[in-house]
C-alpha positions as CSV (number, residue, x, y, z in Angstrom):
1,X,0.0,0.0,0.0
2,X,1.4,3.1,-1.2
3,X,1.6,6.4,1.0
4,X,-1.0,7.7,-1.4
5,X,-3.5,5.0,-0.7
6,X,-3.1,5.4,3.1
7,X,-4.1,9.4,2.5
8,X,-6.8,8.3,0.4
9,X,-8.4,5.8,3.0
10,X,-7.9,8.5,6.5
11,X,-8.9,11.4,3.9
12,X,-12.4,9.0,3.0
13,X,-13.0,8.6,7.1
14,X,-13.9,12.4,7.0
15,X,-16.9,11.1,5.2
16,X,-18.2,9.4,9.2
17,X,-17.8,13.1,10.6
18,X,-20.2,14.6,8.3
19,X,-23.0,13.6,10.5
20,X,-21.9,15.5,13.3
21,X,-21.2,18.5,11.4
22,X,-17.3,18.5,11.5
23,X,-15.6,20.8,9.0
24,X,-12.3,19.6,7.0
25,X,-10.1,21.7,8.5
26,X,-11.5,20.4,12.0
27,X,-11.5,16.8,10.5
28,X,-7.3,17.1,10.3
29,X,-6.9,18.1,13.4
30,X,-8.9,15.7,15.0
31,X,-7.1,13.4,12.8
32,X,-3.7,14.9,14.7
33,X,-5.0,14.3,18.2
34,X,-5.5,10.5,16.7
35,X,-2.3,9.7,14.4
36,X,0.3,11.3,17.6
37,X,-1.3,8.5,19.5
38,X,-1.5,6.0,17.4
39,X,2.0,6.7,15.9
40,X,3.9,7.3,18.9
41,X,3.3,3.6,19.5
42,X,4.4,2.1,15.6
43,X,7.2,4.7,16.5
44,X,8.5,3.6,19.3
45,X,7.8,7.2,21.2
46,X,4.7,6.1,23.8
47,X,7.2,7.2,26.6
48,X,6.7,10.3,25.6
49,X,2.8,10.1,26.9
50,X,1.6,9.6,30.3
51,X,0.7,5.9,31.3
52,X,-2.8,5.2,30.9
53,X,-3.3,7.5,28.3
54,X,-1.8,6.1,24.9
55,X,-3.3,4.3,22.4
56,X,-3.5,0.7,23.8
57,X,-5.6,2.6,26.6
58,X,-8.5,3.8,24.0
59,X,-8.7,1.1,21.9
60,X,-9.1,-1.5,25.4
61,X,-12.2,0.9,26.0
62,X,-15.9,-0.4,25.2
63,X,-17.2,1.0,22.6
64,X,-20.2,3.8,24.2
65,X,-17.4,4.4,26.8
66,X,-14.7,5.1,24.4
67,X,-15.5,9.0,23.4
68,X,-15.7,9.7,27.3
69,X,-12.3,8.3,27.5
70,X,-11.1,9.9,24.5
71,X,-12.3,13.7,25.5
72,X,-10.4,12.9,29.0
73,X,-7.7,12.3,27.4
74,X,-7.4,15.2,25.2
75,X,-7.2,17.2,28.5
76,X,-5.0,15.4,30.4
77,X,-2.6,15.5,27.7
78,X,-2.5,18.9,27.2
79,X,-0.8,19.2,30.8
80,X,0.6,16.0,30.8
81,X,3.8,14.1,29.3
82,X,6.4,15.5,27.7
83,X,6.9,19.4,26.3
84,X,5.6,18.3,22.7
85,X,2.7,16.1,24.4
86,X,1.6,19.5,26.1
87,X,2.6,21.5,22.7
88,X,0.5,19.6,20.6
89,X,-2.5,18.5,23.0
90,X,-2.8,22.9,24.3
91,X,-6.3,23.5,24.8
92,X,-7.9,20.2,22.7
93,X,-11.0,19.2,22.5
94,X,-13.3,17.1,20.6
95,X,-15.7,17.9,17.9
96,X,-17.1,14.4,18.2
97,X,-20.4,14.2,19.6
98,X,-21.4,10.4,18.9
99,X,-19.0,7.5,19.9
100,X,-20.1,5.1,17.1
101,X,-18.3,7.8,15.0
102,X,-14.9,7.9,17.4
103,X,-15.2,4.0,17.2
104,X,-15.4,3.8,13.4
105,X,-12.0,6.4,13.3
106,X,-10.6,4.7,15.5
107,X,-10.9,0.9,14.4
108,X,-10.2,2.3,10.7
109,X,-7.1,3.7,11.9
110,X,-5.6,0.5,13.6
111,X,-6.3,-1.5,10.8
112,X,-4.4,1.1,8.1
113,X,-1.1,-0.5,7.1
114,X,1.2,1.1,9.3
115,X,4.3,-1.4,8.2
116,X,3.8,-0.1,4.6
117,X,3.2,3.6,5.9
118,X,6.6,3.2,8.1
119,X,8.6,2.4,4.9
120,X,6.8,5.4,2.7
121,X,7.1,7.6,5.0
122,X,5.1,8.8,8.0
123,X,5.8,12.6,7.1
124,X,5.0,12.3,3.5
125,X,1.6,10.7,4.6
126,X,0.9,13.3,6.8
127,X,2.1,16.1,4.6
128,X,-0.3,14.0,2.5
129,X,-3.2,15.0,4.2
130,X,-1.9,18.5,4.7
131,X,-2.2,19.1,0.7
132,X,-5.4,17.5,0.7
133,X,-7.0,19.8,3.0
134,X,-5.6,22.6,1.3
135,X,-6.9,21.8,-1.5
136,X,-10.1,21.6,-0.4
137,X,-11.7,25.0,-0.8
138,X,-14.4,24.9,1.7
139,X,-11.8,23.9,4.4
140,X,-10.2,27.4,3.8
141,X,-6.5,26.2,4.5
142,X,-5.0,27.2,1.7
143,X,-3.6,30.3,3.4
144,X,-1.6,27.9,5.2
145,X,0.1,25.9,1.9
146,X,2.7,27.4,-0.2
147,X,2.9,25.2,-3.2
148,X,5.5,22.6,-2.7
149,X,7.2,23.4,-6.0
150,X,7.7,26.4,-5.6
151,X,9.1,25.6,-2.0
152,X,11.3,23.2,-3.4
153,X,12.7,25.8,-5.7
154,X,13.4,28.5,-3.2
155,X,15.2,26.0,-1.5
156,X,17.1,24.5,-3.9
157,X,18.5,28.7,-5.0
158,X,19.4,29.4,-1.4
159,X,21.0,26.1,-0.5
160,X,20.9,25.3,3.1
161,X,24.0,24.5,4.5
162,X,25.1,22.7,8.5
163,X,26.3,25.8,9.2
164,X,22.5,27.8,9.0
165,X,20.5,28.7,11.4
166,X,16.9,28.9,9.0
167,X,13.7,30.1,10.4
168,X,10.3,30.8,9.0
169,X,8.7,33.6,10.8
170,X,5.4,32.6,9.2
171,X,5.8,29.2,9.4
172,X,2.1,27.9,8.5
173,X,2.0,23.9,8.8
174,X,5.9,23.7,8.6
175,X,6.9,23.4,5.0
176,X,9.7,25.3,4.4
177,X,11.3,24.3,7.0
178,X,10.7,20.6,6.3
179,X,11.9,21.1,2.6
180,X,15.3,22.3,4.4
181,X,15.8,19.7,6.6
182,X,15.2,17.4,3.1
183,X,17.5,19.4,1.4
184,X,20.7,18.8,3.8
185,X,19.3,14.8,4.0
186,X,19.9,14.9,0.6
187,X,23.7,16.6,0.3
188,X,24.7,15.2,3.5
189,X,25.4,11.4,5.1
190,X,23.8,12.4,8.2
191,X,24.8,9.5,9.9
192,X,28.6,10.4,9.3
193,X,28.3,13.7,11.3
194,X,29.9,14.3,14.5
195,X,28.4,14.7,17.3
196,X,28.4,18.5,17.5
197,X,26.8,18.6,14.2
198,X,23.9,16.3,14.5
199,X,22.9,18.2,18.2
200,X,22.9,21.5,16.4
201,X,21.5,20.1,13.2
202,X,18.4,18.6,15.9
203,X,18.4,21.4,18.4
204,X,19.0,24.8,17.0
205,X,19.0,24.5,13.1
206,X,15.3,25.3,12.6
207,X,13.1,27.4,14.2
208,X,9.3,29.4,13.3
209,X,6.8,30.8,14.8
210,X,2.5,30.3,14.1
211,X,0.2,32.5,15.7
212,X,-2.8,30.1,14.9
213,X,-3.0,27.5,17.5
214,X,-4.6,25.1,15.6
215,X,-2.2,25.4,12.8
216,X,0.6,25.1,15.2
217,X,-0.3,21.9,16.1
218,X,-0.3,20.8,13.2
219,X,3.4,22.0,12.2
220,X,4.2,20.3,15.2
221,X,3.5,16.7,13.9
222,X,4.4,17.7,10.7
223,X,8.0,18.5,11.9
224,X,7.9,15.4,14.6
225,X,7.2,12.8,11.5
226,X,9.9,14.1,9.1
227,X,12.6,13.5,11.9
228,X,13.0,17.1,12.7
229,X,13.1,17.7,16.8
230,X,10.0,20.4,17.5
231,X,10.4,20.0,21.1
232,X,9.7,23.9,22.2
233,X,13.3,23.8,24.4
234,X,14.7,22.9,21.2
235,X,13.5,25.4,18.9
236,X,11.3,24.1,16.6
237,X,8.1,26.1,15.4
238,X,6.8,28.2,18.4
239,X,3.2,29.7,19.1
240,X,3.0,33.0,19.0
241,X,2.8,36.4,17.1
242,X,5.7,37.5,14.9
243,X,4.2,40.8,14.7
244,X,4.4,40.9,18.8
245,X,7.2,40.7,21.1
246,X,7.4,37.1,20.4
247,X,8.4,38.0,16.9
248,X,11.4,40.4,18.6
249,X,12.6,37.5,20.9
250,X,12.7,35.3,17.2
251,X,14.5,38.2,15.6
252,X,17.1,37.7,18.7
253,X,18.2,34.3,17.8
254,X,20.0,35.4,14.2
255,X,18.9,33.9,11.3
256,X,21.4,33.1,8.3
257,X,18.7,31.8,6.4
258,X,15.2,32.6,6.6
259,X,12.2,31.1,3.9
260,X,8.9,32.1,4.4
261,X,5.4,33.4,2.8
262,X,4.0,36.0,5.3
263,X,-0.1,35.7,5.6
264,X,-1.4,38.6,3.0
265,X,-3.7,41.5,4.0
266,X,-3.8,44.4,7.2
267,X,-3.3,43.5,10.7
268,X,-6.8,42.3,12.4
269,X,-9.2,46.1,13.1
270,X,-6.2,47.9,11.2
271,X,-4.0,48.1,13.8
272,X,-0.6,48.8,14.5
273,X,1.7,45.6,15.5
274,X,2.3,45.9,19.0
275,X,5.9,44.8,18.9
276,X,8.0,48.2,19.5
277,X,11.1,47.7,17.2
278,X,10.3,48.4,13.5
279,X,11.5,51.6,12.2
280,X,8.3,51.9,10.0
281,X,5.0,50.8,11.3
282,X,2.6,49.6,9.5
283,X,-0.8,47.9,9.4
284,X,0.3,46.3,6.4
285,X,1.2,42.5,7.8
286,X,3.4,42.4,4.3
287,X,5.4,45.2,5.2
288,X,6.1,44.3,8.9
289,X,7.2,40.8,8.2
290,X,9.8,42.1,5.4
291,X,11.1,44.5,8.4
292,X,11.4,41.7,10.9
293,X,13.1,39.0,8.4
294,X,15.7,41.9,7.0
295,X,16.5,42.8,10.8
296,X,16.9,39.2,11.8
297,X,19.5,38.2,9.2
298,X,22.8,38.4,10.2
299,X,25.2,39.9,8.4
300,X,26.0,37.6,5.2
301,X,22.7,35.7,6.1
302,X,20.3,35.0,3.2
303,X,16.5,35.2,2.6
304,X,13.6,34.3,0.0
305,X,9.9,35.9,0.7
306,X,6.9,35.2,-1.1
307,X,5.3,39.0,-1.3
308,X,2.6,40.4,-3.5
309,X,2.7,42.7,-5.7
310,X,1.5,45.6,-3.5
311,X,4.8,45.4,-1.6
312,X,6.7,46.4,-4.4
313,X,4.9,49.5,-5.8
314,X,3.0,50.7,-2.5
315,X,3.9,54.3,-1.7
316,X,4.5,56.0,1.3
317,X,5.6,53.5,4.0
318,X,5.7,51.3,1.3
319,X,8.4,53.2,-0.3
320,X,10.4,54.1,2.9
321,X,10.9,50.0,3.5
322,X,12.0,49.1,0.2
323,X,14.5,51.7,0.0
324,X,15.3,50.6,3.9
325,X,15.5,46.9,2.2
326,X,17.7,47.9,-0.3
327,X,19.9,49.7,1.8
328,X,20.5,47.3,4.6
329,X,20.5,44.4,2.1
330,X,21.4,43.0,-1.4
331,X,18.2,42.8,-3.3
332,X,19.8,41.2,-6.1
333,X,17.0,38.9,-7.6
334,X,13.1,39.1,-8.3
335,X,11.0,36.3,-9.1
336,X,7.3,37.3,-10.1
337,X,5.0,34.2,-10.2
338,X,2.3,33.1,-12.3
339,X,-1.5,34.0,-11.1
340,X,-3.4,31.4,-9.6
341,X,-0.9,29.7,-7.7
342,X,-2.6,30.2,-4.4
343,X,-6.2,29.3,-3.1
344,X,-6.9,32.8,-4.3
345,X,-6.8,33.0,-8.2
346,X,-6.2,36.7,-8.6
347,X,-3.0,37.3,-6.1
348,X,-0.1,38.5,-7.6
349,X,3.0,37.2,-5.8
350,X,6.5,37.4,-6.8
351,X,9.7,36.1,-4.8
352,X,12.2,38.7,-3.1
353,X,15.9,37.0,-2.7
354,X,17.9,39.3,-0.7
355,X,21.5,38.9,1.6
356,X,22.0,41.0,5.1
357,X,25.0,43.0,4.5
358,X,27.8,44.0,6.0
359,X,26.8,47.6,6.8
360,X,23.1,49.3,6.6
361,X,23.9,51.6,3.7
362,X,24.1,51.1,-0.5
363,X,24.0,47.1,-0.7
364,X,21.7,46.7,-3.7
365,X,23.8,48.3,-6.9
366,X,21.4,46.3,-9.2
367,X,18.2,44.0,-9.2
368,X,17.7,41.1,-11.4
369,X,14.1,40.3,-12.3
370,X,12.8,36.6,-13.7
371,X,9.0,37.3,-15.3
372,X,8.0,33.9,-15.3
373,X,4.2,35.5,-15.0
374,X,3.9,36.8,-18.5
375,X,2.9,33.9,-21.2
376,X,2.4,31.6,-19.0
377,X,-0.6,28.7,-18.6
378,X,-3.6,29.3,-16.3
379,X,-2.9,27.2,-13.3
380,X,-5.2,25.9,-11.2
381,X,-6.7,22.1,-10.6
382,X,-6.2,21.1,-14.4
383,X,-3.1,22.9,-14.8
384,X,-0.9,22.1,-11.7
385,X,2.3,23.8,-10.8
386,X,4.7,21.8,-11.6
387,X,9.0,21.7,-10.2
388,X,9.1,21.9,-14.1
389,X,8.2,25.2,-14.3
390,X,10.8,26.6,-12.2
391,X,13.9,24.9,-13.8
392,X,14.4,27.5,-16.3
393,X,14.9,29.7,-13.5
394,X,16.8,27.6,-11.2
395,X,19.5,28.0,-14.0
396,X,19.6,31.6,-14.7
397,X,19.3,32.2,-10.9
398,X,23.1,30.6,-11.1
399,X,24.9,28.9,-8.3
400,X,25.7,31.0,-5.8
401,X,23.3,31.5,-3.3
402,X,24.3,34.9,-1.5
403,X,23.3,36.4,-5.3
404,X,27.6,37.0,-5.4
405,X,29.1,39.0,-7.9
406,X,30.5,36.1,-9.8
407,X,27.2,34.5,-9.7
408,X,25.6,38.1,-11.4
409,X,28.1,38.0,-14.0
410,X,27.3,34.5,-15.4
411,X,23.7,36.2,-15.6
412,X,25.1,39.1,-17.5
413,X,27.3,37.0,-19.6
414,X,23.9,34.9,-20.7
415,X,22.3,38.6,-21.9
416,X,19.6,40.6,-21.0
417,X,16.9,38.6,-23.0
418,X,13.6,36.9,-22.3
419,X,12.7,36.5,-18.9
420,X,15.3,37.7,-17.1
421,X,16.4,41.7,-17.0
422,X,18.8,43.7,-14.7
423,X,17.7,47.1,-13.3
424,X,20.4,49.3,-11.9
425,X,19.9,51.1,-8.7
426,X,20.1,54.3,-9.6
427,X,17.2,53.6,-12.2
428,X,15.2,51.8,-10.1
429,X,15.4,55.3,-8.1
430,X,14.6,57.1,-10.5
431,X,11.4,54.7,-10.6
432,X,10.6,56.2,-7.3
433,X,11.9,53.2,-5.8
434,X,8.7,50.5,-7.4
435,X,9.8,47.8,-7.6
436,X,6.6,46.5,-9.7
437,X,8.5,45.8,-13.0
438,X,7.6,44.0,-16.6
439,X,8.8,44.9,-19.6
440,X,6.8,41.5,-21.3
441,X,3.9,41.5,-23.5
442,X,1.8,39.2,-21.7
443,X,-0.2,37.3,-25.2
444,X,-2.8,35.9,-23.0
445,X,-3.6,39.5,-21.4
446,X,-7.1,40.6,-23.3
447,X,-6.9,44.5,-22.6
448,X,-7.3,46.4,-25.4
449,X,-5.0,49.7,-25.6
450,X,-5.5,51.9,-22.2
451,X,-8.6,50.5,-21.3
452,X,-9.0,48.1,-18.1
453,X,-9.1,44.5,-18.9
454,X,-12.5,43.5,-16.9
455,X,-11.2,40.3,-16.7
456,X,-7.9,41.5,-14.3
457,X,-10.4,44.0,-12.9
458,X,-12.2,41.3,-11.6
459,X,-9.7,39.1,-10.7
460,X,-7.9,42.2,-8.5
461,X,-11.0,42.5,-6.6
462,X,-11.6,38.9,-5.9
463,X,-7.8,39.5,-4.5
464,X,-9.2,42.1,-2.4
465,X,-12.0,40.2,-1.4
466,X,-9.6,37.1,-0.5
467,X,-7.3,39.1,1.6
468,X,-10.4,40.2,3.5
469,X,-11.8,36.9,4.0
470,X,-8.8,35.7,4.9
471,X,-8.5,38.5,7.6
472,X,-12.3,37.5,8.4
473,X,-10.7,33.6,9.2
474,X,-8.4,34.7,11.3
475,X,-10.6,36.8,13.2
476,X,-12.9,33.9,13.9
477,X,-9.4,31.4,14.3
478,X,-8.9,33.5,17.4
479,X,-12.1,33.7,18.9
480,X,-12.9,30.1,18.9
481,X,-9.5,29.7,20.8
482,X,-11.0,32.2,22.9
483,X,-13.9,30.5,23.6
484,X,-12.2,27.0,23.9
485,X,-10.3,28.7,26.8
């Protein structure tokens, strides 16, 4: 049984929650609260839960008695076992109401193929499920998935060495960082490390932070299955606000490599964040993430953002961070992305690479910009994003990671043609500093001369309407935490 199939079958239980009114997004969590159990004993980790509360002890429960036991359980847990346990299990509860349907999940569970699932992969199962309920539209967790081809390709640009300390201020369910640790699996015998290595490669290589507690949960197991150690004394992916002193005690730690795609739209009522160190505050969310991941590099350290397009033309405060960007950093490649990438088909996004410098003045002398927007299919659920679609890319980008002189050259040497273009500085100034840039007729655009295409009319205001909604989830998110408490 491939990993696929074993998604296919705990994706197909949702089907026994419907009756009680359980939503997708809920179904994955309660899923969560499920798999640690039943994992931690195919993995070997039931030490890490109290006795009398592991699997063995609710499947040895009668049936009608089982939910009782179950709902216990959840609480206990969630002061109870070890600092992961406690993590993972903060402030659960159940949204089962009938225990025929916790009695169904859980005999389906136990008799999954879990010898199969251990050779696949338990993190590519779960990550599995992760994709699935992004993709679902009414579960609304997209906002949470960065496509994992694109992922893979910032990744594979900035190349993560032993030596980096890479964090993901925005860190969602835990991909980027995931991708990461794959990337080093993959260049390094992990096994021939010394000792040194592997306890900074476990205990303060990666660390993020995830303001939704649910989510957070949930990029604790992810990290947990794919052998990455999210104990909270370790590092690992933190709850909290980045945009709160949290976020300034994350900045602290230095960051020589940080990967991320900030949540779009205004912070919740409009608000100003209430951590006290950006020079330019903003209700933009956009706008203070960039601040806090350019003032957590350390000098020499690298980053790749996934921004919209509003963050490179916005005036203003807009402009005053950009040219604050540019100043403090080398902003020496953007990558604007196809439309409909992300569970809202009308965002524009693009990719900002940039290294801290050594001082805070006059480190971007020129910007490199790869349109791989222009010309390019409509993706969506018939056309998906693909690694494919990236290579092109990967090769101009070149291979140095810090964007390095030498590395520029080869791109100059290759000719300003196609997708890819250098702007100096001094005309980007001369710009007023946007950043917005395309020089490509796009053949698929349908405007006619200067009047508005009603089609990208449209699709900017769905944009709009997106970014709201997705304000509107949060919103919600935090009260039903609230109320849970």
């Amino acid at each position: 049984m491939t990993t696929q199939d074993i998604v296919a079958k705990l994706w197909n239980l949702c089907n026994v929650l419907k009756d009680d009114g359980v939503t997708y997004h809920q179904y994955v969590t309660e899923l969560t609260y499920l798999l640690f159990l039943k994992m931690a004993e195919e993995t070997g980790q039931h030490h890490q839960l109290p006795k009398g509360y592991r699997w063995a002890d609710l499947t040895a429960q009668s049936a009608p008695e089982r939910l009782e036991f179950y709902k216990k359980t959840l609480i206990h847990l969630g002061s109870h076992g070890s600092l992961l346990v406690k993590e993972i299990f903060a402030n659960a509860s159940s949204f089962i109401k009938k225990p025929a349907t916790l009695s169904t999940l859980v005999t389906e569970i136990d008799k999954l193929d879990w010898y199969s699932a251990r050779q696949e992969g338990l993190g590519d199962l779960y990550e599995g499920l992760l994709e699935k309920n992004a993709n679902e539209k009414k579960s609304g967790a997209g906002q949470y998935f960065t496509p994992r081809s694109l992922i893979d390709s910032m990744v594979a640009v900035t190349k993560p060495s032993l030596d980096d300390v890479i964090q993901d201020p925005a860190a969602g369910t835990g991909g980027f960082l995931i991708a990461a640790h794959h990337w080093l699996r993959e260049h390094h015998d992990f096994d021939a490390l010394t000792e040194k290595q592997q306890r900074k490669l476990r205990r303060s290589t990666f660390y993020g932070m995830e303001h939704v507690q649910d989510t957070h949960r949930l990029a604790l197991m992810n990290l947990m299955l794919h052998g990455i150690d999210s104990d909270p004394e370790a590092g690992g992916i933190r709850y909290g606000d980045t945009l709160g002193p949290d976020g300034q005690a994350l900045g602290r730690l230095g960051a020589t490599l940080i990967l991320t795609n900030p949540p779009f739209g205004t912070k919740k009522g409009g608000g100003l964040p209430t951590r006290d160190d950006f020079t330019f505050p903003s209700s933009n969310k956009q706008f203070c993430f960039l601040q806090h991941i350019y003032r957590a590099l350390k000098p020499g350290g690298r980053a790749a953002v996934v921004l919209p397009d509003n963050v490179l033309f916005e005036s203003n405060v807009g402009t005053e961070i950009r040219r604050d960007l540019m100043d403090k950093c080398n902003l020496h490649t953007v990558l604007r992305l196809p439309t409909g990438i992300f569970y809202a088909p009308g965002v524009k996004t693009n990719v900002l690479f940039f290294t801290r410098g050594e001082t805070d003045k006059g480190n971007t002398k020129e910007v490199w910009v790869y349109d791989l927007r222009a010309n390019m299919p409509a993706f969506g659920k018939r056309t998906m994003l693909g690694r494919e679609h990236f290579a092109a890319f990967e090769v101009a980008f070149g291979a140095d990671p810090l964007g390095a002189p030498a590395s520029l050259k080869k791109r100059q040497d290759e000719g300003e043609q196609g997708r890819w273009r250098r702007f100096k500085r001094e005309a980007i100034a001369q710009r007023g500093d946007n950043l917005d840039i395309a020089w490509l007729k796009d053949e698929s655009d349908e405007s006619n001369g200067d009047q508005p295409d009603p089609l990208a009319v449209a699709r900017d205001a769905m944009a709009e309407l997106e970014g709201a909604l997705e304000d509107l989830r949060a919103v919600v998110a935090e009260l039903g935490e609230e109320v849970e408490s």
